[in-house]
Backbone bond lengths (Angstrom), bond angles and torsions (degrees), N, CA, C in turn:
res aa  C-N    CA-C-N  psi(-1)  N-CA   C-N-CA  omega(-1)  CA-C   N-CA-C  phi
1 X - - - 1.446 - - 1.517 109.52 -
2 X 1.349 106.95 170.76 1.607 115.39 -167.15 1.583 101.15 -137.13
3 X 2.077 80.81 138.29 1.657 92.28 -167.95 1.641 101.29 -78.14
4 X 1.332 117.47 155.69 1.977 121.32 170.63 1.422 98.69 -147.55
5 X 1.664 96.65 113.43 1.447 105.54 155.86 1.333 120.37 -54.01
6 X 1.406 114.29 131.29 1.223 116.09 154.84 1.687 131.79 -106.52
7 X 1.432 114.54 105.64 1.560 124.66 -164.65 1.406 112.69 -97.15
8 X 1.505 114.96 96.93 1.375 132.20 169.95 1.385 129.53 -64.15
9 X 1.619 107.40 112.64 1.729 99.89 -167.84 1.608 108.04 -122.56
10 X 1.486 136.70 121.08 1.197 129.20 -127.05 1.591 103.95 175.92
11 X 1.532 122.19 -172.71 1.322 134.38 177.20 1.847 94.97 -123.94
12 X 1.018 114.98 154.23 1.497 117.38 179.72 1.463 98.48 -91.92
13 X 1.425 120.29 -171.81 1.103 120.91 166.96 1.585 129.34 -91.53
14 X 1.398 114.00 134.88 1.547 115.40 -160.30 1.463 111.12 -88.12
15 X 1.241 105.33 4.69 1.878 94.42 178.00 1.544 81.54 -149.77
16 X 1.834 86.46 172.63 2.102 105.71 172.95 1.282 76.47 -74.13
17 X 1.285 150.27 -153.76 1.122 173.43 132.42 1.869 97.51 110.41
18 X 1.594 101.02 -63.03 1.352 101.28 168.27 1.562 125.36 -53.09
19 X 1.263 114.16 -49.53 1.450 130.85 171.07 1.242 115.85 -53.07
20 X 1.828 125.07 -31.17 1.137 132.49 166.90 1.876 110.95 -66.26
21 X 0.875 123.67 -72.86 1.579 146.44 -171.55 1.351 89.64 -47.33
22 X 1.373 137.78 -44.53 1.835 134.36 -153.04 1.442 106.03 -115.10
23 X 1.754 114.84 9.45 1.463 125.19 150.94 1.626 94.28 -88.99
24 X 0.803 128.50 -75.01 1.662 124.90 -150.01 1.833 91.47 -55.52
25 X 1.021 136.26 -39.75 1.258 127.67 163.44 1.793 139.69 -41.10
26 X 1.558 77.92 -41.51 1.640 95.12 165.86 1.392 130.12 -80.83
27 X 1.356 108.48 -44.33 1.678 131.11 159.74 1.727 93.68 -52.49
28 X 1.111 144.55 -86.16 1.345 120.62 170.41 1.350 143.30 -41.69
29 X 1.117 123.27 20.50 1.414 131.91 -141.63 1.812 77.90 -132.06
30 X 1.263 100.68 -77.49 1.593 126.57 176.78 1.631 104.49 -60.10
31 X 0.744 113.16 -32.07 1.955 93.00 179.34 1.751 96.36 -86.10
32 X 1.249 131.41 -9.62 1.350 135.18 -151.24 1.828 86.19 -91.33
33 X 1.391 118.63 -53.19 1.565 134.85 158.32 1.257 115.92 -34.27
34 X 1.587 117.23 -22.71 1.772 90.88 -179.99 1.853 114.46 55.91
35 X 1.379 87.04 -143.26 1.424 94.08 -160.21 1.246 99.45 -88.27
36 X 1.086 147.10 -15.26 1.743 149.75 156.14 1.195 99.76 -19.15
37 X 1.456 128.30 -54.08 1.267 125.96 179.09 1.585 116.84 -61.12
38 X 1.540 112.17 128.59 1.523 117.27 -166.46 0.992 93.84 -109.10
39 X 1.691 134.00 -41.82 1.247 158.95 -143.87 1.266 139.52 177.08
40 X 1.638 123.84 82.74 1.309 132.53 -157.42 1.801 115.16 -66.97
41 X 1.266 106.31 5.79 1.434 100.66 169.57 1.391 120.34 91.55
42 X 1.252 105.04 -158.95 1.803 124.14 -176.39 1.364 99.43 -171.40
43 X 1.142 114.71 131.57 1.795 127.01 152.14 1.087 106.13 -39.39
44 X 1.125 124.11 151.10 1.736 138.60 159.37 1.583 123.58 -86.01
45 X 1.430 114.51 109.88 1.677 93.42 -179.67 1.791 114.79 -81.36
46 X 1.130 106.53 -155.07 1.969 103.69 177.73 1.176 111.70 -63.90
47 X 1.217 127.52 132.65 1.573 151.86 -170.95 1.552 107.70 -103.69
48 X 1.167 121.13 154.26 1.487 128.76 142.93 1.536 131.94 -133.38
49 X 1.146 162.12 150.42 0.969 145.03 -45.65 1.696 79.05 169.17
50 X 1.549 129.70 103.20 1.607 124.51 165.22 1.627 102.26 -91.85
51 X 1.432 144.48 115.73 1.179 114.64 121.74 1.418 176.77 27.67
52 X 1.010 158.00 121.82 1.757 135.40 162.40 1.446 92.68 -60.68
53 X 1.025 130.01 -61.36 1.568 126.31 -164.07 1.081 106.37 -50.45
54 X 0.981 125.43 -63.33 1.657 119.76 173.19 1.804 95.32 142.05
55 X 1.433 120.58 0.71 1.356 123.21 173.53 1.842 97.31 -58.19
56 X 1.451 88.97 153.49 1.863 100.89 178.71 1.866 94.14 -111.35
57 X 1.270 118.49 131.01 1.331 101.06 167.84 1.753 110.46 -143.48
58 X 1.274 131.14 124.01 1.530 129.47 173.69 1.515 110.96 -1.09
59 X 1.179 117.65 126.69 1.574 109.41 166.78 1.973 122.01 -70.86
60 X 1.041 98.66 136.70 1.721 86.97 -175.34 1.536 101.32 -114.05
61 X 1.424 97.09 162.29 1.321 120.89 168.30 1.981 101.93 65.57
62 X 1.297 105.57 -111.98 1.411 100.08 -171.40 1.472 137.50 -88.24
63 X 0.761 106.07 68.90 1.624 115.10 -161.38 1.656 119.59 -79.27
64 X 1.081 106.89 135.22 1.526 114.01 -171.83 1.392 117.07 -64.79
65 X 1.520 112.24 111.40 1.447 125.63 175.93 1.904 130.03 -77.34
66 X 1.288 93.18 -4.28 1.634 106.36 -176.91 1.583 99.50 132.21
67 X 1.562 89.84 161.55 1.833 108.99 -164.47 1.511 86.74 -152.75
68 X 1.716 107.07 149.14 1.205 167.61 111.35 1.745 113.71 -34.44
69 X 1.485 105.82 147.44 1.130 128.11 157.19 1.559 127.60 -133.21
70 X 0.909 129.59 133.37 1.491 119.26 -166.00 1.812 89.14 -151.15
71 X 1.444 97.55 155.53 1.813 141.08 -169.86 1.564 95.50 -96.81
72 X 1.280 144.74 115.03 0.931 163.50 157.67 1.530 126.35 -133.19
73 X 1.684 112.97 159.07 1.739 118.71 -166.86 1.572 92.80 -92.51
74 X 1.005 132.75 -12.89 1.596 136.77 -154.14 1.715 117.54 -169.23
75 X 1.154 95.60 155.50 1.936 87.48 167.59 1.389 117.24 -81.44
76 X 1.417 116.43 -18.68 1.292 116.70 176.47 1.635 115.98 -79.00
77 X 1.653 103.35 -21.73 1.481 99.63 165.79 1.577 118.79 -76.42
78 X 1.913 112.39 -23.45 1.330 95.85 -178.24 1.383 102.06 -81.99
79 X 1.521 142.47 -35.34 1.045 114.34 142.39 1.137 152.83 38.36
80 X 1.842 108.80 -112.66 1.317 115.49 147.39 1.471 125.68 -45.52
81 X 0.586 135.58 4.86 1.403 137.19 168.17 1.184 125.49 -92.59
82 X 1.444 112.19 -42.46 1.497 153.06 175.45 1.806 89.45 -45.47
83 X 1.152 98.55 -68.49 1.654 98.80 -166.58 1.310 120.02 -42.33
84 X 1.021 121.43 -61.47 1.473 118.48 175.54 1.426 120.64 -33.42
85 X 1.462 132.05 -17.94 1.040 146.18 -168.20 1.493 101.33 -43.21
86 X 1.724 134.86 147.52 1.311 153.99 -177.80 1.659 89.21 -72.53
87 X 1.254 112.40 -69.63 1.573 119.59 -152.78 1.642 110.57 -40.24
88 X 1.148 105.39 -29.68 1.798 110.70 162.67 1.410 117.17 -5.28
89 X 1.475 76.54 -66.01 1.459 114.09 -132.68 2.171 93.41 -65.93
90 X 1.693 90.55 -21.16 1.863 99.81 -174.89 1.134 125.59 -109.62
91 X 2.165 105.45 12.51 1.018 128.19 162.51 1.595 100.55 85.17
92 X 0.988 120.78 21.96 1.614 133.63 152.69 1.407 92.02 -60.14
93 X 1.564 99.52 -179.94 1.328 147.72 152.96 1.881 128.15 -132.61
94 X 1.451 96.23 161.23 1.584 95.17 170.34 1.609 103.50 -127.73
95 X 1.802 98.35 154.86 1.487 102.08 -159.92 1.971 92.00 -111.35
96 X 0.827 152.51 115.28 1.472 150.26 -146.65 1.804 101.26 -133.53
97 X 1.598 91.96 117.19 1.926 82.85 174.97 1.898 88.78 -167.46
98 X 1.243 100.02 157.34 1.525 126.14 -146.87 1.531 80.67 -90.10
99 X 1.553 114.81 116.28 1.870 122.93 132.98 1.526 116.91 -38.46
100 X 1.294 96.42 113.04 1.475 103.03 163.41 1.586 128.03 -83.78
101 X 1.138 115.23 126.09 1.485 105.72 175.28 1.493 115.39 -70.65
102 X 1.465 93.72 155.75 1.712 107.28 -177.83 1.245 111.50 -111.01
């Protein structure tokens, strides 16, 4: 099987309460995966944005909030999998593409 990052692009949650409710979502989300799950990730904190030039500049617009890894037969199976994702639900997206081996 083949590993696929999964790159979450989104708003985090703006209160404990929210942050509470959109863990138990995720924890179900991920136990729902089984063993698909290779590697449940980390949130992303603030990013910036390198260049060719080598200028540093704020990242705009969609910026990656944390990624997943998951064991899949296909990209269309990580995919399906993909969907179920919580972040939906906060008008995120997920960005899904196949680890290459080295």
């Amino acid at each position: 099987m083949a590993k696929y990052i999964l790159g979450f692009h989104g708003s985090p949650a703006t209160s404990p309460a929210d942050l509470e409710g959109s863990m138990e979502k995720w924890v179900a989300w991920y136990q729902g995966m089984g063993s698909a799950v290779a590697d449940m990730g980390n949130p992303a904190g603030p990013s910036k944005t390198i260049g060719a030039d080598g200028r540093v500049a704020s990242t705009n617009g969609n910026a990656l909030t944390g990624y997943s890894i998951l064991e899949a037969k296909s990209l269309d199976d990580a995919i399906s999998l993909a969907r179920g994702c919580p972040i939906y639900a906060a008008g995120g997206s997920v960005e899904v593409a196949e680890l290459m081996p080295m």
